[in-house]
C-alpha positions as CSV (number, residue, x, y, z in Angstrom):
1,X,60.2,-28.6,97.2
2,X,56.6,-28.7,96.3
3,X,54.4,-31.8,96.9
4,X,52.6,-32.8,94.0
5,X,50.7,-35.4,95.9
6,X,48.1,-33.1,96.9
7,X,46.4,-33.5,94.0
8,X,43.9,-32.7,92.4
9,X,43.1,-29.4,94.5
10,X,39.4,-28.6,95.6
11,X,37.2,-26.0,97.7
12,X,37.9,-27.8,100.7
13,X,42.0,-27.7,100.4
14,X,43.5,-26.0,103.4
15,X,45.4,-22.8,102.6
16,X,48.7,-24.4,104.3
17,X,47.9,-27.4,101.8
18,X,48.5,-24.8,98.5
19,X,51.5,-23.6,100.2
20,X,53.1,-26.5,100.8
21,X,52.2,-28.4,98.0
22,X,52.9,-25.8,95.3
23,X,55.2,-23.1,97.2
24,X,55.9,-19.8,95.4
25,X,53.7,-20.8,92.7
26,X,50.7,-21.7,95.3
27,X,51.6,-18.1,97.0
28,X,51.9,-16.3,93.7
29,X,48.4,-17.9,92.1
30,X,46.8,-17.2,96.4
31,X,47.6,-13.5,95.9
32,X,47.0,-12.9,92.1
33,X,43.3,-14.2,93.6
34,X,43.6,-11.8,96.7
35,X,44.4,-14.3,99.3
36,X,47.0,-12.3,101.6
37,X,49.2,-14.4,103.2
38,X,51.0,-12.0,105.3
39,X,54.6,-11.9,106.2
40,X,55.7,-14.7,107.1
41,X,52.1,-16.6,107.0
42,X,51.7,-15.8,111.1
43,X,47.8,-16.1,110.8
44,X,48.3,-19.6,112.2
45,X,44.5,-19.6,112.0
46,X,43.8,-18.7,108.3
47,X,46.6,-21.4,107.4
48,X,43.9,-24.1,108.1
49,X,41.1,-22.0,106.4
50,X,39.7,-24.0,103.2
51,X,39.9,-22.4,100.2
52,X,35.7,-22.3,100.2
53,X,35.8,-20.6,103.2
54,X,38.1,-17.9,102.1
55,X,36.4,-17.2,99.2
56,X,32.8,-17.6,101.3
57,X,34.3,-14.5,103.9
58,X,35.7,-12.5,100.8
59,X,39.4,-13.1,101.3
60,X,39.5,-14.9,97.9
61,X,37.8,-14.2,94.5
62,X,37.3,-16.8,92.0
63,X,37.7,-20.1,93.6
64,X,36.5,-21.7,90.2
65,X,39.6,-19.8,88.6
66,X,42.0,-20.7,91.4
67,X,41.0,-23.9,91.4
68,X,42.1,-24.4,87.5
69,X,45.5,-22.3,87.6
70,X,46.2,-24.5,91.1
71,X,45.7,-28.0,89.3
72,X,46.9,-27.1,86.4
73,X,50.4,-26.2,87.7
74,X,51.9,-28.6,88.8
């Protein structure tokens, strides 16, 4: 069940932090902003990642965008 204690969301939120906190939803909004998670989510190392520095290395586009949809559902 997704933890809506994590709020609100920022640039530095860990990757893991979206997942927990928001599950499918987190994943689906993540992906719809071209954050791959994988299968399974076995990049143990890209779990910590912020969400600034995935959209600093071009694994994520929009942060501002992410950011809103993320907060906003909750």
């Amino acid at each position: 069940m997704p933890d809506a204690a994590i709020r609100p969301l920022t640039p530095q939120t860990k990757i893991r932090e979206v997942v927990a906190g928001l599950g499918d939803k987190g994943v689906e909004l993540l992906n719809k902003h071209g954050y791959d998670l994988g299968e399974g989510f076995v990049d143990v190392l890209s779990q910590y990642q912020t969400l600034e520095h995935a959209a600093r290395t071009e694994r994520l586009r929009d942060l501002d965008g992410l950011l809103a949809e993320l907060n906003a559902s909750s």
